[in-house]
mmCIF file of the N, C-alpha and C atoms, coordinates in Angstrom:
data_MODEL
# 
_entry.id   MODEL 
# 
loop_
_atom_site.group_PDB 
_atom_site.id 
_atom_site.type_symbol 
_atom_site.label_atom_id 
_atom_site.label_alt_id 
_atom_site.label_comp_id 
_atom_site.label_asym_id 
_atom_site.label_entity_id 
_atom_site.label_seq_id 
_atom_site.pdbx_PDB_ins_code 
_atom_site.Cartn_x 
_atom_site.Cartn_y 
_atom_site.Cartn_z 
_atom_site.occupancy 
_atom_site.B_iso_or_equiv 
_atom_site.pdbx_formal_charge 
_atom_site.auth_seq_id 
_atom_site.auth_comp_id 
_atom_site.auth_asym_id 
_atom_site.auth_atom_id 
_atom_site.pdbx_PDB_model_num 
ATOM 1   N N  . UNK A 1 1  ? -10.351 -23.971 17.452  1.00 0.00 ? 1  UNK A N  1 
ATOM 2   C CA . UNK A 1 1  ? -9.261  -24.638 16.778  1.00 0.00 ? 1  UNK A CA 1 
ATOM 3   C C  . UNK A 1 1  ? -9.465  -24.679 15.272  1.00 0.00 ? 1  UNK A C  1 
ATOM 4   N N  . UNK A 1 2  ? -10.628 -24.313 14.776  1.00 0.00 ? 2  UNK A N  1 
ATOM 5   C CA . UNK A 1 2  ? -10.771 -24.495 13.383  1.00 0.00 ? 2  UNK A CA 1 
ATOM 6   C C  . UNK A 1 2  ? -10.294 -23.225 12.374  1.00 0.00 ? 2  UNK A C  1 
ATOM 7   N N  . UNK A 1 3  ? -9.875  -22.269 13.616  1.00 0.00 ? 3  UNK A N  1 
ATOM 8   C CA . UNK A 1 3  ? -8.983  -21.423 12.681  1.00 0.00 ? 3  UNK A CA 1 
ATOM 9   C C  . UNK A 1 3  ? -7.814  -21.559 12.625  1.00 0.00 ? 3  UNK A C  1 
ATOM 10  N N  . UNK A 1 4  ? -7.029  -22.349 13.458  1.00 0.00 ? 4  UNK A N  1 
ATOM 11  C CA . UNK A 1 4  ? -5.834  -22.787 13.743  1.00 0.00 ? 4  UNK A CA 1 
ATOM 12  C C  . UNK A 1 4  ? -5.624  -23.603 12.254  1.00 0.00 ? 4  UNK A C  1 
ATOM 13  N N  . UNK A 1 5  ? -6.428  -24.598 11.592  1.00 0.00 ? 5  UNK A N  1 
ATOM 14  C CA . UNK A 1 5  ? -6.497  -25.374 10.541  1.00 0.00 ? 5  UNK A CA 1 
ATOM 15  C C  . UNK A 1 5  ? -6.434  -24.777 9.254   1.00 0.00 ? 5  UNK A C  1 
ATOM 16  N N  . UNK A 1 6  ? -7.307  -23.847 9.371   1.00 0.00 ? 6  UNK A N  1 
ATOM 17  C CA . UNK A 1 6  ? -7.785  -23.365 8.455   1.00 0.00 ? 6  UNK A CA 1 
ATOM 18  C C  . UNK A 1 6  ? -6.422  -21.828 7.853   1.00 0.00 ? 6  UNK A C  1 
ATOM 19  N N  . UNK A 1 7  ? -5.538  -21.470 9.038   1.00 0.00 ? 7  UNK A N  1 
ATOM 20  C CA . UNK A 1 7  ? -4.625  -20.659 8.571   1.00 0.00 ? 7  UNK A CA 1 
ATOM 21  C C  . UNK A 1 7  ? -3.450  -21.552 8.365   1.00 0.00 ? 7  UNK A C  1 
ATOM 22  N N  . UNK A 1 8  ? -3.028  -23.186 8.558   1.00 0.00 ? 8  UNK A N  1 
ATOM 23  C CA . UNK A 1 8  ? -2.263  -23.990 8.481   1.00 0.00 ? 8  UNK A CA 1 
ATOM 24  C C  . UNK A 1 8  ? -2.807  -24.426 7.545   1.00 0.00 ? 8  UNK A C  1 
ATOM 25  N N  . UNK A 1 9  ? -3.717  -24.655 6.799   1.00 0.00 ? 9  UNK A N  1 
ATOM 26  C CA . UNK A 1 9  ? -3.881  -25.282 5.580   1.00 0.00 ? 9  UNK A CA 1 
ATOM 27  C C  . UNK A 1 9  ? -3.518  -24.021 4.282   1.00 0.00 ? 9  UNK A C  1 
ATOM 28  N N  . UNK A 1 10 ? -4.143  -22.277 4.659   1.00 0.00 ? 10 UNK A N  1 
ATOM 29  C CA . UNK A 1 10 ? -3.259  -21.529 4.107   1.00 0.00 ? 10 UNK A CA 1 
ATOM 30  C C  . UNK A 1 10 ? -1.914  -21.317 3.873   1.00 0.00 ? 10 UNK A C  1 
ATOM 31  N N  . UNK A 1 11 ? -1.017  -21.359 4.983   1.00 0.00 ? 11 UNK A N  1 
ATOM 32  C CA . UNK A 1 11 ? 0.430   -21.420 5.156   1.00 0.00 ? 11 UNK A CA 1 
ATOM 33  C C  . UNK A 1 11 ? 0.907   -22.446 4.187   1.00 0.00 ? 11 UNK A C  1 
ATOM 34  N N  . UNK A 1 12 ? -0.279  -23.655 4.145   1.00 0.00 ? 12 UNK A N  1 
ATOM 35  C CA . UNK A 1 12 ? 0.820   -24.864 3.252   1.00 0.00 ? 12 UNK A CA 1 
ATOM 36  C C  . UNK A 1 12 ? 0.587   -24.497 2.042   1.00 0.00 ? 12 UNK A C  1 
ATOM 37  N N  . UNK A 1 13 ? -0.736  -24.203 1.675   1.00 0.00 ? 13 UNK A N  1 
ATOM 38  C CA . UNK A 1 13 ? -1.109  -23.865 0.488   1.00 0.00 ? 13 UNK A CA 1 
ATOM 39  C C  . UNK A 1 13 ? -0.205  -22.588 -0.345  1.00 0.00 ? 13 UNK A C  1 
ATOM 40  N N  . UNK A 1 14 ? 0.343   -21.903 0.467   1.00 0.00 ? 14 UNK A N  1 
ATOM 41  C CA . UNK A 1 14 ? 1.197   -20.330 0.296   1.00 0.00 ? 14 UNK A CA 1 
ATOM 42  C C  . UNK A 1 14 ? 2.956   -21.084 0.123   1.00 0.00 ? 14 UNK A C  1 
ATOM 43  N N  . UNK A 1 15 ? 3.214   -22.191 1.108   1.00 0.00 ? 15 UNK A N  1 
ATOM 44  C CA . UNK A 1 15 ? 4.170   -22.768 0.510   1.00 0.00 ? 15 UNK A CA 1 
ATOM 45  C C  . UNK A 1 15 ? 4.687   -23.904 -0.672  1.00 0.00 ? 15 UNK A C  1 
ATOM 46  N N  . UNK A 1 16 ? 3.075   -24.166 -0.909  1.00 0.00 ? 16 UNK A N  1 
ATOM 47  C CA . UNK A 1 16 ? 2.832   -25.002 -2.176  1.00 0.00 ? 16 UNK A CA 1 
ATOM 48  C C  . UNK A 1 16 ? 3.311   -24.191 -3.502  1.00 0.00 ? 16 UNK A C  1 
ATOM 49  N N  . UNK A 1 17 ? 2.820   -23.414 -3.635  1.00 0.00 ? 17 UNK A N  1 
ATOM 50  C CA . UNK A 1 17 ? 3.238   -22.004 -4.345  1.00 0.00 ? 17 UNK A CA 1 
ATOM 51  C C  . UNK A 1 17 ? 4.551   -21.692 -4.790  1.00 0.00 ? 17 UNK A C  1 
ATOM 52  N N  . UNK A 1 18 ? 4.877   -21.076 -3.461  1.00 0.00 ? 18 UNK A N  1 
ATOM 53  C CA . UNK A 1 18 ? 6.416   -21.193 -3.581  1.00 0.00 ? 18 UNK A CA 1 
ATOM 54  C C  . UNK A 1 18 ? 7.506   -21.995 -4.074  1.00 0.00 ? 18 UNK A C  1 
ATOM 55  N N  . UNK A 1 19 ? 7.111   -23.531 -3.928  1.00 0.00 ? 19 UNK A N  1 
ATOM 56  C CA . UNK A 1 19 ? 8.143   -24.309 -4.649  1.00 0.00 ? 19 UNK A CA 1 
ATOM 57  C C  . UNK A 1 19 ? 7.320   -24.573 -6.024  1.00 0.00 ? 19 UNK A C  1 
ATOM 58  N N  . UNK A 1 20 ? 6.265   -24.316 -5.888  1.00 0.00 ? 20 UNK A N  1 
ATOM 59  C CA . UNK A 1 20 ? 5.798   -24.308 -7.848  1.00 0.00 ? 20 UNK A CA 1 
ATOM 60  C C  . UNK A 1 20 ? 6.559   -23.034 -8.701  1.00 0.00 ? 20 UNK A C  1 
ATOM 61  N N  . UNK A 1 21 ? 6.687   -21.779 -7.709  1.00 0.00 ? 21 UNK A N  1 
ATOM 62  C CA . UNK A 1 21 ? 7.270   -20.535 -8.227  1.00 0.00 ? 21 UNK A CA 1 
ATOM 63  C C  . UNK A 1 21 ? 8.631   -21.184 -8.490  1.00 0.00 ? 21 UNK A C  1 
ATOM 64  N N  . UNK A 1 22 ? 9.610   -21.894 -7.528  1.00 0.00 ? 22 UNK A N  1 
ATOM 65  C CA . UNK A 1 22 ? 10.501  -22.073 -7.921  1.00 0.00 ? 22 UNK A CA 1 
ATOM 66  C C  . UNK A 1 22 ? 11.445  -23.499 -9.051  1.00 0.00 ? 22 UNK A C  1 
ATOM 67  N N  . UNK A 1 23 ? 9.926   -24.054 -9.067  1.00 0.00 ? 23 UNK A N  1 
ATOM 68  C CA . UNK A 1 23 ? 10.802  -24.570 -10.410 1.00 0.00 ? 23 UNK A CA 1 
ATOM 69  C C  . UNK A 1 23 ? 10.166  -24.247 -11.629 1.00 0.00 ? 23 UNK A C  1 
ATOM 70  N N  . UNK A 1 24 ? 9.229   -23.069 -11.486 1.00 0.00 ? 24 UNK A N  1 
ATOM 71  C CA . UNK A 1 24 ? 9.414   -22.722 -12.805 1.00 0.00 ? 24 UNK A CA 1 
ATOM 72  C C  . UNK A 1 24 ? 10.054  -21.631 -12.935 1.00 0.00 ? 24 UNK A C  1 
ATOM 73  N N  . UNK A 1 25 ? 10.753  -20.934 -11.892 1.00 0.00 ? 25 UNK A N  1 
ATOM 74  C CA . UNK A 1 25 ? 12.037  -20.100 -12.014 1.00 0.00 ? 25 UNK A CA 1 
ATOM 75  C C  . UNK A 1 25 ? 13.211  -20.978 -12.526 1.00 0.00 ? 25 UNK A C  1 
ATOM 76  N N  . UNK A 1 26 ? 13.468  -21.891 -12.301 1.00 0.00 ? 26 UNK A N  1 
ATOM 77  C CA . UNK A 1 26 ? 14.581  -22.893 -12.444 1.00 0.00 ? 26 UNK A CA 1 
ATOM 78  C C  . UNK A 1 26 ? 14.512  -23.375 -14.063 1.00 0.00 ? 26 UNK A C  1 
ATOM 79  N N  . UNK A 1 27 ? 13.106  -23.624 -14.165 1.00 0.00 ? 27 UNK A N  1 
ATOM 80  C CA . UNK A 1 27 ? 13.062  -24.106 -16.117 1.00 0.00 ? 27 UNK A CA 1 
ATOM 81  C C  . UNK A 1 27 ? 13.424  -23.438 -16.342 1.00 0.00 ? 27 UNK A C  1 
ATOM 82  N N  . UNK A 1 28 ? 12.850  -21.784 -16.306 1.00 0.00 ? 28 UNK A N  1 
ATOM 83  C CA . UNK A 1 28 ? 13.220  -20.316 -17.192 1.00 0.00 ? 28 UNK A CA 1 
ATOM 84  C C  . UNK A 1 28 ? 14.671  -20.160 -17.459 1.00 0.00 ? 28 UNK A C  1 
ATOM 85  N N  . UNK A 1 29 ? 15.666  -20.453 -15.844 1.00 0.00 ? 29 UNK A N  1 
ATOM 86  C CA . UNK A 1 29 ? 16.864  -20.314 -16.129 1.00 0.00 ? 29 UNK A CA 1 
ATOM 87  C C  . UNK A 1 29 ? 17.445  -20.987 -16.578 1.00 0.00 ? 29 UNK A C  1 
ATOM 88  N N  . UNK A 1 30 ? 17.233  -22.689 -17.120 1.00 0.00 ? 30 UNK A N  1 
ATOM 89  C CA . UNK A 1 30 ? 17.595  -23.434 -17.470 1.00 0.00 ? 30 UNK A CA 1 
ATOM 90  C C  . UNK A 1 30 ? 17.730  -22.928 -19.044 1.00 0.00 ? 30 UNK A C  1 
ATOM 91  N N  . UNK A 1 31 ? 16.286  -22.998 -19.456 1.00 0.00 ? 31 UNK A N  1 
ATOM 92  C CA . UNK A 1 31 ? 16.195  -22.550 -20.746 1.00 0.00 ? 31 UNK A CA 1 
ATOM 93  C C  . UNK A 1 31 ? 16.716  -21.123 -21.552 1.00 0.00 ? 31 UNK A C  1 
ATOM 94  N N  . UNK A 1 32 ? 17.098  -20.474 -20.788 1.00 0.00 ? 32 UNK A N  1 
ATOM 95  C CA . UNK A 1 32 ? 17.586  -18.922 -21.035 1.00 0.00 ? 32 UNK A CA 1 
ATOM 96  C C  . UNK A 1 32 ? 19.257  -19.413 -21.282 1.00 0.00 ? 32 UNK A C  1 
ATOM 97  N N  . UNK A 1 33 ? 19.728  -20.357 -20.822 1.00 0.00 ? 33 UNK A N  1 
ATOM 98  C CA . UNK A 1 33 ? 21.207  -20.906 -22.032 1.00 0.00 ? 33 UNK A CA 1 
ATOM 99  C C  . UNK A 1 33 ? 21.997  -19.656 -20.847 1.00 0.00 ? 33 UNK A C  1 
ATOM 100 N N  . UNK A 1 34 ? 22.178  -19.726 -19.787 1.00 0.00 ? 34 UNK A N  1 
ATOM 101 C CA . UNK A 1 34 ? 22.879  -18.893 -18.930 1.00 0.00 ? 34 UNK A CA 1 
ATOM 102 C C  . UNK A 1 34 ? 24.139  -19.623 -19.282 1.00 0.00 ? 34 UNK A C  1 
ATOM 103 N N  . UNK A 1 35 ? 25.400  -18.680 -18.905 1.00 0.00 ? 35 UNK A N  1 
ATOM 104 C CA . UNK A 1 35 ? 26.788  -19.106 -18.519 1.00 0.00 ? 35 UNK A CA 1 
ATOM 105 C C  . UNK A 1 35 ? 26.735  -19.612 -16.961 1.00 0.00 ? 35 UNK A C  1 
ATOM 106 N N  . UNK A 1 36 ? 27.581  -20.566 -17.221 1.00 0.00 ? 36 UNK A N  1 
ATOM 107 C CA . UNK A 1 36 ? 28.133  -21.161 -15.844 1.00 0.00 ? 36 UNK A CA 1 
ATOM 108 C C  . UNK A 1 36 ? 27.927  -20.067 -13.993 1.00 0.00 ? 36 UNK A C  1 
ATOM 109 N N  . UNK A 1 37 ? 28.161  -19.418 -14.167 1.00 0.00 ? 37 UNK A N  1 
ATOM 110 C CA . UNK A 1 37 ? 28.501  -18.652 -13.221 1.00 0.00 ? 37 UNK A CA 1 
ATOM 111 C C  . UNK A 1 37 ? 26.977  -17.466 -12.986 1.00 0.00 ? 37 UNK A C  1 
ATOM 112 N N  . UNK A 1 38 ? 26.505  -17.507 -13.863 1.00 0.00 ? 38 UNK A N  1 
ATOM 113 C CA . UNK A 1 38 ? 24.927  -17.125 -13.865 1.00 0.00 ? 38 UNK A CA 1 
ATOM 114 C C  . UNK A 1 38 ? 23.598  -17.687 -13.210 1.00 0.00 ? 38 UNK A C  1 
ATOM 115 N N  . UNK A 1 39 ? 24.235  -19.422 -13.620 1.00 0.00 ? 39 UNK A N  1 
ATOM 116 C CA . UNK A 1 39 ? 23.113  -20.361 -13.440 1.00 0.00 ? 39 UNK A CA 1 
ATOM 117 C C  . UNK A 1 39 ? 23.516  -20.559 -12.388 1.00 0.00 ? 39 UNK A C  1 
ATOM 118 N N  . UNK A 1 40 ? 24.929  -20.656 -11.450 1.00 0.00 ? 40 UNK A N  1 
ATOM 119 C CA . UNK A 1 40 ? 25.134  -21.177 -10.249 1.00 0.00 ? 40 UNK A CA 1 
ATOM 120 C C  . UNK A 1 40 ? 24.545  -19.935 -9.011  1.00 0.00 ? 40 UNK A C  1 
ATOM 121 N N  . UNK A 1 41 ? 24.791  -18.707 -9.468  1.00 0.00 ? 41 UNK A N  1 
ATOM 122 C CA . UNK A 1 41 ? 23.784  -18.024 -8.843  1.00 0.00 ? 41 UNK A CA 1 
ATOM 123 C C  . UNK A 1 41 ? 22.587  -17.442 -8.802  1.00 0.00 ? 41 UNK A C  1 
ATOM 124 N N  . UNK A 1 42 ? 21.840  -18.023 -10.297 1.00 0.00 ? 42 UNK A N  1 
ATOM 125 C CA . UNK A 1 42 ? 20.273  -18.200 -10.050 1.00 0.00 ? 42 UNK A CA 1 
ATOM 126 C C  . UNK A 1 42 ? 19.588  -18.926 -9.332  1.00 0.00 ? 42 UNK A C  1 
ATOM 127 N N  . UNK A 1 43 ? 20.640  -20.407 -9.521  1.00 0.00 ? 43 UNK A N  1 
ATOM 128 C CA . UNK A 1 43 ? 20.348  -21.338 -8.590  1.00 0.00 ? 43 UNK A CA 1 
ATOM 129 C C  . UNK A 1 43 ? 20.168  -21.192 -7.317  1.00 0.00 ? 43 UNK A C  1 
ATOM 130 N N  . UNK A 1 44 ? 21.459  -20.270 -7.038  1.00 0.00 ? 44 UNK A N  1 
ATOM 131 C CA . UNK A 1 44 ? 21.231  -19.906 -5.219  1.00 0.00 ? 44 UNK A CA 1 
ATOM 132 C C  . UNK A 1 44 ? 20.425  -19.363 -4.841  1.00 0.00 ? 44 UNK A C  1 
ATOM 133 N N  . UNK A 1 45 ? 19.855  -18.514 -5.917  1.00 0.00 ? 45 UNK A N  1 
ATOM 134 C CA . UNK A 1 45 ? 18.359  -17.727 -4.849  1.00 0.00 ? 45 UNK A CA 1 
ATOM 135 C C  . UNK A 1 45 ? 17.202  -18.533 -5.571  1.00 0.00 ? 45 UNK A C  1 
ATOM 136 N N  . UNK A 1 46 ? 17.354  -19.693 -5.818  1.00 0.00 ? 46 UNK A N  1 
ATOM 137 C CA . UNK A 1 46 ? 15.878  -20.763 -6.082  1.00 0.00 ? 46 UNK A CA 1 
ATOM 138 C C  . UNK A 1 46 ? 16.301  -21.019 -4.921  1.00 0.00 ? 46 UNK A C  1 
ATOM 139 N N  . UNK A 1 47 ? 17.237  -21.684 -4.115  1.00 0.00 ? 47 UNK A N  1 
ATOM 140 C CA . UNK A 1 47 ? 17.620  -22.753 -3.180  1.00 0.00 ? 47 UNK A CA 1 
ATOM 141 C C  . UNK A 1 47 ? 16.800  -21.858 -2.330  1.00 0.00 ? 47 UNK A C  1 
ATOM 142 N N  . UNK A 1 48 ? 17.427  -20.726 -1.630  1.00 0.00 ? 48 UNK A N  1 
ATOM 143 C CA . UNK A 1 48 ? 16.903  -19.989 -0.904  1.00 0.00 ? 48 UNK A CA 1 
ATOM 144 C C  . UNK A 1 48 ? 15.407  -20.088 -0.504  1.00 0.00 ? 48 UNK A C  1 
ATOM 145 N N  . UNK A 1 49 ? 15.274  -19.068 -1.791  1.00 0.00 ? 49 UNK A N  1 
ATOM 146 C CA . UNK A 1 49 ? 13.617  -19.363 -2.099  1.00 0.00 ? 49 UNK A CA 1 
ATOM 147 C C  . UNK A 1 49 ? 12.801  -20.800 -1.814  1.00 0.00 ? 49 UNK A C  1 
ATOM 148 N N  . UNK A 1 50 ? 12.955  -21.853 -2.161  1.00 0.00 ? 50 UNK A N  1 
ATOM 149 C CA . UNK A 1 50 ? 12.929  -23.284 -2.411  1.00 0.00 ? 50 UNK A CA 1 
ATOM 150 C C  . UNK A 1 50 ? 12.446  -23.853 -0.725  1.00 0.00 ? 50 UNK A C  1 
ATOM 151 N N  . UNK A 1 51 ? 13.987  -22.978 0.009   1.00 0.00 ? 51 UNK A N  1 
ATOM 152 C CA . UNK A 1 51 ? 13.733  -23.574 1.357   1.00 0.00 ? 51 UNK A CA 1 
ATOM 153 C C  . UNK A 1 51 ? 12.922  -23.001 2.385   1.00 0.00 ? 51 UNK A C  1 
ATOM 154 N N  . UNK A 1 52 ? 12.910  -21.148 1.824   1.00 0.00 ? 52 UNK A N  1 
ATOM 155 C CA . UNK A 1 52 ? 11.880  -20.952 2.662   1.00 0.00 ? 52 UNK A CA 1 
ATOM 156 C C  . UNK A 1 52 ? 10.776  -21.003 2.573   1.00 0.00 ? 52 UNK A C  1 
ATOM 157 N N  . UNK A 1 53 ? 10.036  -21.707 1.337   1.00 0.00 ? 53 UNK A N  1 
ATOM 158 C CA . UNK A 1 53 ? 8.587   -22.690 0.530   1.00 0.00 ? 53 UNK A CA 1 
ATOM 159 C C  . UNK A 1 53 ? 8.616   -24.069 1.357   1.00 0.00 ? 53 UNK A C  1 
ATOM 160 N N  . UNK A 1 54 ? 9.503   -24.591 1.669   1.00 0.00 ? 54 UNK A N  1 
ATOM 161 C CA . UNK A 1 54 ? 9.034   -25.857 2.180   1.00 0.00 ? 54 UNK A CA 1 
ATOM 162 C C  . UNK A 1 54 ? 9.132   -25.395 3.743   1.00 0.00 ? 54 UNK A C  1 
ATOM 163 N N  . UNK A 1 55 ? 9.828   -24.957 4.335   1.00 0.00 ? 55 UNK A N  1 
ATOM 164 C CA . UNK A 1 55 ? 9.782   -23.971 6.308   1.00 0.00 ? 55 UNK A CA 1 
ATOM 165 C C  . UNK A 1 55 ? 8.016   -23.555 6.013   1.00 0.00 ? 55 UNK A C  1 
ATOM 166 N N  . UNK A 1 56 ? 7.714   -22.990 5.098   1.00 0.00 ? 56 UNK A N  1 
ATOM 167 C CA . UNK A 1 56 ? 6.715   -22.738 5.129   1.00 0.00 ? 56 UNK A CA 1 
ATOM 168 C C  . UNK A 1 56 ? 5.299   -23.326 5.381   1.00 0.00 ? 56 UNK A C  1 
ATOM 169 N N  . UNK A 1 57 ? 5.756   -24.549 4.237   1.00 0.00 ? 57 UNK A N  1 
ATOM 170 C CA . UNK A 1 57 ? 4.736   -25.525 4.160   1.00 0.00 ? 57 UNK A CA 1 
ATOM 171 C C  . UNK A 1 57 ? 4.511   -26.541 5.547   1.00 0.00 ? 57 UNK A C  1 
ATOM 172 N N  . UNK A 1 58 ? 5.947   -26.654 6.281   1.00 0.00 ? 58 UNK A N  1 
ATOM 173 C CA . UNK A 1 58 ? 6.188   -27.483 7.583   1.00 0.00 ? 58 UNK A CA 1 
ATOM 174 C C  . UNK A 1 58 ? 5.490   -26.572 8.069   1.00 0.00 ? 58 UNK A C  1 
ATOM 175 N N  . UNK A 1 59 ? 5.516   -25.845 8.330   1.00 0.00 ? 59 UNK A N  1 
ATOM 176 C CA . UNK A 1 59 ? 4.636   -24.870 9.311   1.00 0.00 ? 59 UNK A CA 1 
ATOM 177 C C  . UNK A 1 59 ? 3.132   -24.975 9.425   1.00 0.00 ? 59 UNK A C  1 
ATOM 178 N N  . UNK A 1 60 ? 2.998   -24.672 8.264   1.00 0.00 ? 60 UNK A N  1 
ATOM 179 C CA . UNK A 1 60 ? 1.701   -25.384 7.472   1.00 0.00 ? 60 UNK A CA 1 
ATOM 180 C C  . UNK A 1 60 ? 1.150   -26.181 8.198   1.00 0.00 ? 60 UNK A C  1 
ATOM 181 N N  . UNK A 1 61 ? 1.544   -27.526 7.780   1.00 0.00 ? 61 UNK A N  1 
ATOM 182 C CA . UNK A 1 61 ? 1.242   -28.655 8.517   1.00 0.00 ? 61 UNK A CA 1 
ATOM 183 C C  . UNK A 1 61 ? 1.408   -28.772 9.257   1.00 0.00 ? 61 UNK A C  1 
ATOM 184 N N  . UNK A 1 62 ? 2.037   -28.275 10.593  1.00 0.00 ? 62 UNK A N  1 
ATOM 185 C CA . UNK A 1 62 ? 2.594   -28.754 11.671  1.00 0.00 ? 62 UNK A CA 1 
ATOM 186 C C  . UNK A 1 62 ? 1.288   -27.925 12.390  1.00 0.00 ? 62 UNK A C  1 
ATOM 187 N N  . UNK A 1 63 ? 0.622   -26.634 12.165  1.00 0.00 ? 63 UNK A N  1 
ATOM 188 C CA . UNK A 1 63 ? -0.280  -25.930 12.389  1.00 0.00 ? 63 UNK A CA 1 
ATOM 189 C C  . UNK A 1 63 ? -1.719  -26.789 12.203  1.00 0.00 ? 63 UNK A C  1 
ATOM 190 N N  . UNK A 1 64 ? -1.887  -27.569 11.454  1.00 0.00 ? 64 UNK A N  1 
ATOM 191 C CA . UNK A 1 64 ? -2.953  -28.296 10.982  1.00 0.00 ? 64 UNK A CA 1 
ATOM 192 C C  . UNK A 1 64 ? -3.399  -29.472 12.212  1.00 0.00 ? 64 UNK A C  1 
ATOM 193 N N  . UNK A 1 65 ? -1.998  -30.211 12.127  1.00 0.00 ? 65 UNK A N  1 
ATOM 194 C CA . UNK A 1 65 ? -2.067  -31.089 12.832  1.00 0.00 ? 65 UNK A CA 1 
ATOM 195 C C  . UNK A 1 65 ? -2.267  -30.936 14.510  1.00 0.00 ? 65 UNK A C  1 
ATOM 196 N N  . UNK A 1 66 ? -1.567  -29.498 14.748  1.00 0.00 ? 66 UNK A N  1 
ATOM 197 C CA . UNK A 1 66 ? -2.158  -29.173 16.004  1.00 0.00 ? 66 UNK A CA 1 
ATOM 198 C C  . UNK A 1 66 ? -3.582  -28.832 16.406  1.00 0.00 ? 66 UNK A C  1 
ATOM 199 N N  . UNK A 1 67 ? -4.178  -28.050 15.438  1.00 0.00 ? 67 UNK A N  1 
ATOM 200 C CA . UNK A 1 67 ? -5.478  -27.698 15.684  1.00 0.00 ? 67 UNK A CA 1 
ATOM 201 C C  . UNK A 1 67 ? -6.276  -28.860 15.235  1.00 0.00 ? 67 UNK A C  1 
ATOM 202 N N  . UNK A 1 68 ? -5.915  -30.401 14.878  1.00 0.00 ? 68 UNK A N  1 
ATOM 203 C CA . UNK A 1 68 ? -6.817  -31.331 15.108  1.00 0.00 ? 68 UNK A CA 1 
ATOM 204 C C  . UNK A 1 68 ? -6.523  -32.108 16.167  1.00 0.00 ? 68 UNK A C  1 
ATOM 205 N N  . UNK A 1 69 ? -5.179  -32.020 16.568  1.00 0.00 ? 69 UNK A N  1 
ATOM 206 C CA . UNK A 1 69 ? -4.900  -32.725 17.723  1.00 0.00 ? 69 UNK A CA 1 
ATOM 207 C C  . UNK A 1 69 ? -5.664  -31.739 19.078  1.00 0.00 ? 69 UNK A C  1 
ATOM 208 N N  . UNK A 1 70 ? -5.783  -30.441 19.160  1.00 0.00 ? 70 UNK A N  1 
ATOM 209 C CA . UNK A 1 70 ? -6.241  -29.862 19.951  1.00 0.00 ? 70 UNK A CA 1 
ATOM 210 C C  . UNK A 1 70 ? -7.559  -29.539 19.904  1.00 0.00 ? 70 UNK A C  1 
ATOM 211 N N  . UNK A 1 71 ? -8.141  -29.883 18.593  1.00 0.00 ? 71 UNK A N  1 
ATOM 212 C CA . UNK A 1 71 ? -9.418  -29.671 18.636  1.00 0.00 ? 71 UNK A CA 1 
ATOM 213 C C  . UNK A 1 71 ? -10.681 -30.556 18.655  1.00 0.00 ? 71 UNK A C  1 
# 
C-alpha cells in the first residue's frame, strides 16, 4: 500500500501544479490588457485547465487516503 500513497501524493502534487500553472496563466492574461472577448476565452481554457488540476488533485487524495485506510 505504500505505493498506492506514494503515487497519490504524486497525483496531488502534479495537480498542485496545475492550478499554480493556472493562475499564473490568468495574471499574464490579466496583465497583457486583452480585449473583452480575448480574456473571456483565455479564461475558458484556465477554467478547463483549472478543473482538470483540481480532478487531479481529488484523485490525489482520494488515492492517499485509500492506501492508509488499506494499509
Amino acid at each position: 500500500m505504500q505505493a498506492v500513497i506514494w503515487a497519490g501524493a504524486a497525483l496531488t502534487v502534479a495537480g498542485l501544479a496545475g492550478l499554480v500553472y493556472c493562475i499564473m496563466r490568468a495574471t499574464r492574461a490579466k496583465r497583457s490588457g486583452l480585449d473583452d472577448a480575448a480574456m473571456r476565452a483565455e479564461l475558458q481554457r484556465v477554467v478547463t485547465i483549472n478543473l482538470a488540476a483540481v480532478g487531479l488533485s481529488a484523485l490525489g487524495l482520494a488515492a492517499v487516503v485509500a492506501g492508509i485506510l488499506l494499509g
